[in-house]
Structures are given as structure tokens and as C-alpha cells.
N, CA, C and O atoms as a GROMACS GRO file, in nm:
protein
  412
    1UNK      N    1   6.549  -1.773  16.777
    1UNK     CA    2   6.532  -1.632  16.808
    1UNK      C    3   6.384  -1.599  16.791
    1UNK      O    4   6.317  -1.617  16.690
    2UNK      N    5   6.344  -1.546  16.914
    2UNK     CA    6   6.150  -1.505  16.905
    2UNK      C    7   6.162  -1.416  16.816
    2UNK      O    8   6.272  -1.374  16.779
    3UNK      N    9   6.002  -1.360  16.751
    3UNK     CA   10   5.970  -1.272  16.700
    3UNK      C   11   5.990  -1.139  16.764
    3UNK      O   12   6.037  -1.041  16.707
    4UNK      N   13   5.937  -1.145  16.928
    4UNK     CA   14   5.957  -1.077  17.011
    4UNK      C   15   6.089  -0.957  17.018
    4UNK      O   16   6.092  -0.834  17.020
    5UNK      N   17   6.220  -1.097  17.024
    5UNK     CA   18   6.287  -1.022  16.997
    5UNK      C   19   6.362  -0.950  16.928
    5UNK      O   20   6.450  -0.872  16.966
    6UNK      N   21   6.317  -0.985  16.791
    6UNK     CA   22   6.372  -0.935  16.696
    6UNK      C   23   6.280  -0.776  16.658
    6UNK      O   24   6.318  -0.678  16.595
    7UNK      N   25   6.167  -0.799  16.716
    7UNK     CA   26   6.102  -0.646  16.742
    7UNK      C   27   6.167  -0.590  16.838
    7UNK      O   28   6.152  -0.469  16.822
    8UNK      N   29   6.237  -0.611  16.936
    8UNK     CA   30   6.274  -0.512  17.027
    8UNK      C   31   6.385  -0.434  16.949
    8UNK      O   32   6.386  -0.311  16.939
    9UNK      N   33   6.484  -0.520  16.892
    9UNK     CA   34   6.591  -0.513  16.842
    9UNK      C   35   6.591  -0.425  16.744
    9UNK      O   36   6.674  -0.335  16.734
   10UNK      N   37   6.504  -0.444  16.670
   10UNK     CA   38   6.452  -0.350  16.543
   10UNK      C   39   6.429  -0.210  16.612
   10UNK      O   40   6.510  -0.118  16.604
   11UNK      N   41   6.302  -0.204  16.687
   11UNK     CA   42   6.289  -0.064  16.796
   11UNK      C   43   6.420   0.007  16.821
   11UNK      O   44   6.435   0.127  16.797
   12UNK      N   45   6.531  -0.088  16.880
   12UNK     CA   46   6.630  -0.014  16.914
   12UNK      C   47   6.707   0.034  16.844
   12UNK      O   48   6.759   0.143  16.871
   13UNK      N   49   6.748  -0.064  16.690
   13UNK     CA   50   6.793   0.038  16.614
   13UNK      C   51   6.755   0.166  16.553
   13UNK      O   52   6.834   0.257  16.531
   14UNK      N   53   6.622   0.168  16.524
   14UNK     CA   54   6.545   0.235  16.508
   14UNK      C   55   6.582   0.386  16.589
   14UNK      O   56   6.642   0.481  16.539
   15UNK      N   57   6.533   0.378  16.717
   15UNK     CA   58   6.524   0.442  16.785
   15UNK      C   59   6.633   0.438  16.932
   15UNK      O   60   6.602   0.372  17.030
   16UNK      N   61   6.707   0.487  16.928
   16UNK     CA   62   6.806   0.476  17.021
   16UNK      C   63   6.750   0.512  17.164
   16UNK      O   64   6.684   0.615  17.185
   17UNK      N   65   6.779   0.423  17.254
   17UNK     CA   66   6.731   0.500  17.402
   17UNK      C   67   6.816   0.599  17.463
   17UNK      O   68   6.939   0.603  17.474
   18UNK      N   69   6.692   0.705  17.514
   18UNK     CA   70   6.816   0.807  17.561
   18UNK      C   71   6.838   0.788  17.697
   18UNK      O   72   6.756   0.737  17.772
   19UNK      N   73   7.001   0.850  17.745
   19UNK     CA   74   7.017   0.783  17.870
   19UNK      C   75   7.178   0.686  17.836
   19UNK      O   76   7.286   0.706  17.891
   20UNK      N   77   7.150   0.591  17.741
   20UNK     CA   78   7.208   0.498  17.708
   20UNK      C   79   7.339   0.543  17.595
   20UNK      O   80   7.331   0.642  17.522
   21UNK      N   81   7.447   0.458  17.598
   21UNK     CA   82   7.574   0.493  17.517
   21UNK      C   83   7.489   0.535  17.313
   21UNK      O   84   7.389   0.511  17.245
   22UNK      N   85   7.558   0.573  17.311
   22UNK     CA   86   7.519   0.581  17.188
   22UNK      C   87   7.624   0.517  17.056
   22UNK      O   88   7.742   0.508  17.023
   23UNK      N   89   7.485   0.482  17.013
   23UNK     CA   90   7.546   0.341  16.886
   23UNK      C   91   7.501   0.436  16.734
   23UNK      O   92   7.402   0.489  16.686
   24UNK      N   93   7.645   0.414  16.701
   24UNK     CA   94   7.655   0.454  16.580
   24UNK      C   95   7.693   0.345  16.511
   24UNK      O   96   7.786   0.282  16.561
   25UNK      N   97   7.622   0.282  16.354
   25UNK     CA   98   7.677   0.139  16.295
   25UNK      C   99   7.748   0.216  16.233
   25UNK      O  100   7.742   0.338  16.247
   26UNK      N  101   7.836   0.149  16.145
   26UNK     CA  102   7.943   0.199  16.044
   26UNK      C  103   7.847   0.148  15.926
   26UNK      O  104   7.737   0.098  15.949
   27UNK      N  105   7.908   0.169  15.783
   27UNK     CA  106   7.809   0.230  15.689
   27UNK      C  107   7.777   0.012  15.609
   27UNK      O  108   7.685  -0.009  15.529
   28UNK      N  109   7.866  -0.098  15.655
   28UNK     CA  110   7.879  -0.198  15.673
   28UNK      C  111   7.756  -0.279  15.748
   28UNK      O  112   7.688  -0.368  15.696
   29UNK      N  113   7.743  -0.224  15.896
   29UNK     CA  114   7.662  -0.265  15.936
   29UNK      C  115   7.508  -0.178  15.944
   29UNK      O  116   7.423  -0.239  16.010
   30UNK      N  117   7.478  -0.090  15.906
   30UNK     CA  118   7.366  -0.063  15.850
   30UNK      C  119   7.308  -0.145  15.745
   30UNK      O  120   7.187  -0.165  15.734
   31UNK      N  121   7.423  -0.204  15.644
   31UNK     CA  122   7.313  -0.282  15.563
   31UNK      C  123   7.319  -0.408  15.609
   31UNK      O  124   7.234  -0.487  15.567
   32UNK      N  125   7.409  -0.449  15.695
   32UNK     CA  126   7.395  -0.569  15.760
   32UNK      C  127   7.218  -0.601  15.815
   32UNK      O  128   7.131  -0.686  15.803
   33UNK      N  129   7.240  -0.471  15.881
   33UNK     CA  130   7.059  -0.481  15.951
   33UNK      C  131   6.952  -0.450  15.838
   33UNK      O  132   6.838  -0.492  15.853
   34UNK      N  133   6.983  -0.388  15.743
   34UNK     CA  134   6.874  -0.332  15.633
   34UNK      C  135   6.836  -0.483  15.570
   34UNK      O  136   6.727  -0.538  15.586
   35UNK      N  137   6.982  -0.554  15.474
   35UNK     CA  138   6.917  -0.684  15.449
   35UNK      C  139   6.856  -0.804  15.505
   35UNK      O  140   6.780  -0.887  15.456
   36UNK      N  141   6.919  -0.792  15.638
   36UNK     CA  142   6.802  -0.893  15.741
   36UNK      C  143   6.688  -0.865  15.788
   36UNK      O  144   6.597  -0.941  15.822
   37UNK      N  145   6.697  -0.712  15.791
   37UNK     CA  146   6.524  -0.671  15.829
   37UNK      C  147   6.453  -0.687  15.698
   37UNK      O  148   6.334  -0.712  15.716
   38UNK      N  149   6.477  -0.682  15.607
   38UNK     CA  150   6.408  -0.731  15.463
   38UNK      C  151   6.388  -0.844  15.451
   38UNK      O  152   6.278  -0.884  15.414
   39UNK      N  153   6.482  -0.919  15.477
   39UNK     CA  154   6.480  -1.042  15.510
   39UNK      C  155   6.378  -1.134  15.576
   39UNK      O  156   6.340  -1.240  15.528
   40UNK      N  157   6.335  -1.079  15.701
   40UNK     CA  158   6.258  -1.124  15.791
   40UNK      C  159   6.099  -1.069  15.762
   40UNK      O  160   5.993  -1.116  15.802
   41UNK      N  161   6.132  -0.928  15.659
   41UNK     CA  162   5.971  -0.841  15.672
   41UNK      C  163   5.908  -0.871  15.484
   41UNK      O  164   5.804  -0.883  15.420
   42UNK      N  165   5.998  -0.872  15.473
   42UNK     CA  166   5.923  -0.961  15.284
   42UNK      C  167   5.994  -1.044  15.240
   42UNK      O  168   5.948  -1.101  15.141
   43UNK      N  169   6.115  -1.084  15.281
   43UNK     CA  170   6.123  -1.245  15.250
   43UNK      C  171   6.299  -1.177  15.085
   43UNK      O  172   6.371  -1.078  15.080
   44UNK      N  173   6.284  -1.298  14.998
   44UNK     CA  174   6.355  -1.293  14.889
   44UNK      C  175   6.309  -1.129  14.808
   44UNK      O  176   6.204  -1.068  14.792
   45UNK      N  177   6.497  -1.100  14.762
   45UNK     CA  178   6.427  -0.951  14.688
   45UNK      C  179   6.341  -0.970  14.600
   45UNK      O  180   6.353  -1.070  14.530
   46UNK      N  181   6.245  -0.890  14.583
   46UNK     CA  182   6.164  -0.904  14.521
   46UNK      C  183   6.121  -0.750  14.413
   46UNK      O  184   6.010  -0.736  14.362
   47UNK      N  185   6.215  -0.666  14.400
   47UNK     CA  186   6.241  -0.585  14.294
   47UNK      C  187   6.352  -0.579  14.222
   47UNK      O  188   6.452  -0.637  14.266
   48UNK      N  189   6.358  -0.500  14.086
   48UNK     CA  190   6.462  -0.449  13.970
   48UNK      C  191   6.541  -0.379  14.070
   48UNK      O  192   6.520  -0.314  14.173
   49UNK      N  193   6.663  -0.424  13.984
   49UNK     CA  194   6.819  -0.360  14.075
   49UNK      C  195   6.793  -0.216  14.042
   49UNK      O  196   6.740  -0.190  13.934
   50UNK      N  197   6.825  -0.117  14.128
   50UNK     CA  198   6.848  -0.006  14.074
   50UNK      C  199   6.939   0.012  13.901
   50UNK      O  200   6.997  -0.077  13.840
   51UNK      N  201   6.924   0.143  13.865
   51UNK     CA  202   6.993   0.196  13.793
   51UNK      C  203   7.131   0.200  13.831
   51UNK      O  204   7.168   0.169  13.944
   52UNK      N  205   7.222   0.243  13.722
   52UNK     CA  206   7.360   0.212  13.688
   52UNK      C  207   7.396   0.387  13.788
   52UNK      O  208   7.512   0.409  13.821
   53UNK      N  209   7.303   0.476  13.817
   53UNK     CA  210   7.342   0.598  13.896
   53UNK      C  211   7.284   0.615  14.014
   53UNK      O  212   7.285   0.720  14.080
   54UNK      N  213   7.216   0.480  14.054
   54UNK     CA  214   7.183   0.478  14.194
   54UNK      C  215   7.259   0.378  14.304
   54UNK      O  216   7.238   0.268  14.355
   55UNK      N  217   7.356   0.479  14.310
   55UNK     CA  218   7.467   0.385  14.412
   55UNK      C  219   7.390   0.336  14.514
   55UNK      O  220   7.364   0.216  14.522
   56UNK      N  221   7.344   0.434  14.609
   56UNK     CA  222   7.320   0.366  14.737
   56UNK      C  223   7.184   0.261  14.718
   56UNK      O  224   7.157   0.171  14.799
   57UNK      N  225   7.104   0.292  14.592
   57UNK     CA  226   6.994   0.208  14.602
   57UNK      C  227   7.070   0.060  14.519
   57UNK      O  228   7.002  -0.037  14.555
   58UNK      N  229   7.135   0.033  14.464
   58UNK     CA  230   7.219  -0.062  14.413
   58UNK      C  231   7.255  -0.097  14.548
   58UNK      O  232   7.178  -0.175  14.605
   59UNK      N  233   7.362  -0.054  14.616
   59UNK     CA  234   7.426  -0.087  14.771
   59UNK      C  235   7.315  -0.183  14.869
   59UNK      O  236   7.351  -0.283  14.932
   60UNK      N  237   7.182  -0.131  14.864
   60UNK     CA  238   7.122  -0.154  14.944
   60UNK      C  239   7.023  -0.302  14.860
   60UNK      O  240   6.983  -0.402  14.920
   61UNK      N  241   7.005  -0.275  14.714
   61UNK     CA  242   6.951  -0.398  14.667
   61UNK      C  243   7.093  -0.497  14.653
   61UNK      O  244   7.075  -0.613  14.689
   62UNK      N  245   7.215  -0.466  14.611
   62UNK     CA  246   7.298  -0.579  14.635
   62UNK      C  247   7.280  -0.641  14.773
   62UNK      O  248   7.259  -0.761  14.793
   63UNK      N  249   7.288  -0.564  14.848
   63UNK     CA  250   7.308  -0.647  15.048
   63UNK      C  251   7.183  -0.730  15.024
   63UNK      O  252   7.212  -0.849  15.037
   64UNK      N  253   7.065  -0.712  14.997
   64UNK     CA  254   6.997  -0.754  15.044
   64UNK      C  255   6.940  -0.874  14.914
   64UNK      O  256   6.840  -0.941  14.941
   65UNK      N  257   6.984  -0.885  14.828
   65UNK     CA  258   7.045  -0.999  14.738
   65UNK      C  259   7.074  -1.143  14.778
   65UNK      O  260   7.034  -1.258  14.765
   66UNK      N  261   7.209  -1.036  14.861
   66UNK     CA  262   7.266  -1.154  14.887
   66UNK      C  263   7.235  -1.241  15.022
   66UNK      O  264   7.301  -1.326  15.082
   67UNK      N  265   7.159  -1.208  15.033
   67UNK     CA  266   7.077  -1.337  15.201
   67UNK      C  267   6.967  -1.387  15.110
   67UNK      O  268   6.886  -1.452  15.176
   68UNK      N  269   6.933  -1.380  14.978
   68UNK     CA  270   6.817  -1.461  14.926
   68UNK      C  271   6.840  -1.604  14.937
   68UNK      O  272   6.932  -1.667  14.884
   69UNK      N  273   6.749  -1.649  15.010
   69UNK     CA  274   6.726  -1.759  15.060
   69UNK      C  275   6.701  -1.830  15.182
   69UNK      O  276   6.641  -1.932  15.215
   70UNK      N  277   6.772  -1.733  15.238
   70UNK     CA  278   6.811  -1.712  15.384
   70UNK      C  279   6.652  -1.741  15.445
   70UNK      O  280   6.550  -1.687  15.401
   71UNK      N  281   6.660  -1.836  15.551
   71UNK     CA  282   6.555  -1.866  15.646
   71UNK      C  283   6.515  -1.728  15.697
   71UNK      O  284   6.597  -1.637  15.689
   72UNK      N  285   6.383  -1.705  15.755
   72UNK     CA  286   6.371  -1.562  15.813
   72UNK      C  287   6.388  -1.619  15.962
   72UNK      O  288   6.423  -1.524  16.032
   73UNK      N  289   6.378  -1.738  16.041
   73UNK     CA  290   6.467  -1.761  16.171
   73UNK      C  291   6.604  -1.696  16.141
   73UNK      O  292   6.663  -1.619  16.217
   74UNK      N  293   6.648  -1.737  16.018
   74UNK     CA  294   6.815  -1.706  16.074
   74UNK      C  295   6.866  -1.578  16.058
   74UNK      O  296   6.957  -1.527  16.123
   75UNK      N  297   6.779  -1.510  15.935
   75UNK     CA  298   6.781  -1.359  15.949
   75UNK      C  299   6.743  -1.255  16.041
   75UNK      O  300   6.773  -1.137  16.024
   76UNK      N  301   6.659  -1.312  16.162
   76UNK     CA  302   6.580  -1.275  16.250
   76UNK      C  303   6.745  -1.243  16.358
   76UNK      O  304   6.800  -1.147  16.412
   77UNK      N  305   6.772  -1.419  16.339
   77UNK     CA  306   6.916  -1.451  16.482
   77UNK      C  307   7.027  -1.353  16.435
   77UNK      O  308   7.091  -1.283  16.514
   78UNK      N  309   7.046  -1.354  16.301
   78UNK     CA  310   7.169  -1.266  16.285
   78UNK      C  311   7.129  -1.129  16.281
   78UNK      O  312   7.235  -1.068  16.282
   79UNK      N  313   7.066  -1.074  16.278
   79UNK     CA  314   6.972  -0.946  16.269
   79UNK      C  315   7.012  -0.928  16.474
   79UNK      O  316   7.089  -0.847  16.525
   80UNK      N  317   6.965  -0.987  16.513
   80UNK     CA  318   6.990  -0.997  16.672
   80UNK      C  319   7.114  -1.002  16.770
   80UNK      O  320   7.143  -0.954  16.879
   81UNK      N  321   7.171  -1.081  16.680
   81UNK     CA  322   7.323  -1.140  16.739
   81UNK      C  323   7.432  -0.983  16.716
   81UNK      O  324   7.510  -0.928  16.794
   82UNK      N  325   7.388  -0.950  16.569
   82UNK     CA  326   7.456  -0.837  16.544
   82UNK      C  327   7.430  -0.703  16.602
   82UNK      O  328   7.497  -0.600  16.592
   83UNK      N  329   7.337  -0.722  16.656
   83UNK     CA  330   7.293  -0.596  16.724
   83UNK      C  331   7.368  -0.638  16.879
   83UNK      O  332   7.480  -0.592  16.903
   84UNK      N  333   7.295  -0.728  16.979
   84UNK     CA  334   7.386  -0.736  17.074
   84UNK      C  335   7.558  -0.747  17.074
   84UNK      O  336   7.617  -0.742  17.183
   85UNK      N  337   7.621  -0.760  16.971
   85UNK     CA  338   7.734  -0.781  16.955
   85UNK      C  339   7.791  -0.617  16.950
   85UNK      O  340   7.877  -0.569  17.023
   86UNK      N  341   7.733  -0.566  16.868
   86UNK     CA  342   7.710  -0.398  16.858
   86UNK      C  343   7.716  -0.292  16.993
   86UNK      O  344   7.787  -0.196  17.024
   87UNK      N  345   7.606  -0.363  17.054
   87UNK     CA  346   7.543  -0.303  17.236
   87UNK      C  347   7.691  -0.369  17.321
   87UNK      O  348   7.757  -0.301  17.399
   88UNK      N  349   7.711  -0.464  17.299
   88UNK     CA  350   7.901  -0.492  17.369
   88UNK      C  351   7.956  -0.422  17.358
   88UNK      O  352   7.993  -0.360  17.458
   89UNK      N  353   7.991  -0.392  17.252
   89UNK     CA  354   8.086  -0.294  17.220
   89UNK      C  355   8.138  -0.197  17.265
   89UNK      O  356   8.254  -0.157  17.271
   90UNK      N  357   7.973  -0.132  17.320
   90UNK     CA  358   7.980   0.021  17.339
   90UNK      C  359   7.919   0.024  17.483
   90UNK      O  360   7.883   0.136  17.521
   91UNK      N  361   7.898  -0.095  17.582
   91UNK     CA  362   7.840  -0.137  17.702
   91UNK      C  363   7.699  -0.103  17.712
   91UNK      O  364   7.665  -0.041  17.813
   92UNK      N  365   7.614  -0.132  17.629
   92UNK     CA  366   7.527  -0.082  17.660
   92UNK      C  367   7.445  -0.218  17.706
   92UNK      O  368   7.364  -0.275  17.632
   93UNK      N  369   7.477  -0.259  17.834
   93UNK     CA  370   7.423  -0.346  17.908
   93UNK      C  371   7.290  -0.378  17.908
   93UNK      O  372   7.235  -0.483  17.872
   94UNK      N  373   7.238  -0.261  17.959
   94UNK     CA  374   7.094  -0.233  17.936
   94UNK      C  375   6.945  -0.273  17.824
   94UNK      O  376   6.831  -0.313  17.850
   95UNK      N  377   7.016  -0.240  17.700
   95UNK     CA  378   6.952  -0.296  17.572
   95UNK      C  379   6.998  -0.453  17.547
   95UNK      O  380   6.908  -0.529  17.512
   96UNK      N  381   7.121  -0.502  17.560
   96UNK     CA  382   7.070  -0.608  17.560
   96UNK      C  383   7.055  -0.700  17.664
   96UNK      O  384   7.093  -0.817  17.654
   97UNK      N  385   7.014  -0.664  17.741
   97UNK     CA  386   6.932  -0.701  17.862
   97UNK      C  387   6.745  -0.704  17.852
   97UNK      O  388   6.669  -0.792  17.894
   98UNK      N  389   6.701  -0.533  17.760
   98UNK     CA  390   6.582  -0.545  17.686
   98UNK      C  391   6.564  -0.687  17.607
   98UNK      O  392   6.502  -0.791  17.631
   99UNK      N  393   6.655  -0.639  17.492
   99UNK     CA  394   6.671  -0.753  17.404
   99UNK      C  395   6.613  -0.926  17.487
   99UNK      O  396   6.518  -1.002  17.467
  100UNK      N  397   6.708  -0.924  17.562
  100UNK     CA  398   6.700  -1.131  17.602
  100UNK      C  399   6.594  -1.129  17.687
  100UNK      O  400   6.555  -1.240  17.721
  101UNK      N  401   6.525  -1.020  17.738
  101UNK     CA  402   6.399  -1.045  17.828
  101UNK      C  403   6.290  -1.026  17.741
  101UNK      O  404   6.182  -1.021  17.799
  102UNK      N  405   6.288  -1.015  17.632
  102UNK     CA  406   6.142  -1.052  17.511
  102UNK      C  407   6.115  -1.144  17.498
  102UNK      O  408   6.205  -1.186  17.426
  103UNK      N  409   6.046  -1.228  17.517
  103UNK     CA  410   6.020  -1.314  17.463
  103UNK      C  411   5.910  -1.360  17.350
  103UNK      O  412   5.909  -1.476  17.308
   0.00000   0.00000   0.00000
């Protein structure tokens, strides 16, 4: 998986195109993409777990925990795969059509 496209991919979650179906992740796959984009953009966690009253910051340092180790190729591919798998879903032909023409 290029760098390329794992920037487009990122863009699109990011920023939804308008025009296009609209993608809502469920609260699952948001951190799916949060710990692989960490993954790919600084590597192994590299801070203190939240506090015992910070759910979502706990939520978000557990996910992203648990890919420590994880190649940033493969966090890049699953970061990607999950997104076009996502854009199926909901037909949005178009994006990943963006997506596979990055190179």
C-alpha cells in the first residue's frame, strides 16, 4: 500500500466529499482508523494511559496499544482496506476509485 494512498484515504476520512454518499463509521471503526493512523504517523504508543476518568482517552490509548508493533506498511493497508471496505458499503464508487488511482 503507497504512501500516496494512504494520504488520500486519510483526506477522505477526514473530510468527506460532497456530492458523494455519506459515511458515517460506527464508534468501532473510528478507532479502527485512529489506531492505524497513529500507527503509520508516530509509530508504537508512546504516552501514559489516561486516567481511571478518562474513558474516551483510555478508549483511544487502549486501540491504539494494541497494533504496537504493527509494521506501518500494514497499518497503512489496513487503514486502507478498511476504508474501501467502508466506501462498499455505502457505494461510494467514486472514492475508492480516488483511493486506487494514487499512487
Amino acid at each position: 500500500m503507497s504512501q500516496a494512498q494512504f494520504d488520500v484515504a486519510v483526506d477522505i476520512v477526514k473530510n468527506p466529499r460532497a456530492g458523494r454518499p455519506t459515511m458515517k463509521p460506527s464508534q468501532d471503526q473510528q478507532l479502527f482508523f485512529y489506531k492505524h493512523f497513529k500507527q503509520v504517523t508516530v509509530g508504537d504508543v508512546n504516552t501514559s494511559r489516561p486516567g481511571f476518568t478518562d474513558f474516551k482517552g483510555k478508549a483511544m490509548w487502549d486501540a491504539w496499544s494494541s497494533v504496537k508493533g504493527m509494521s506501518k506498511e500494514d497499518a497503512r493497508k489496513a487503514y486502507v482496506d478498511q476504508l474501501k471496505q467502508l466506501l462498499e458499503s455505502i457505494g461510494d464508487t467514486e472514492s475508492i476509485a480516488e483511493v486506487d488511482a494514487a499512487q
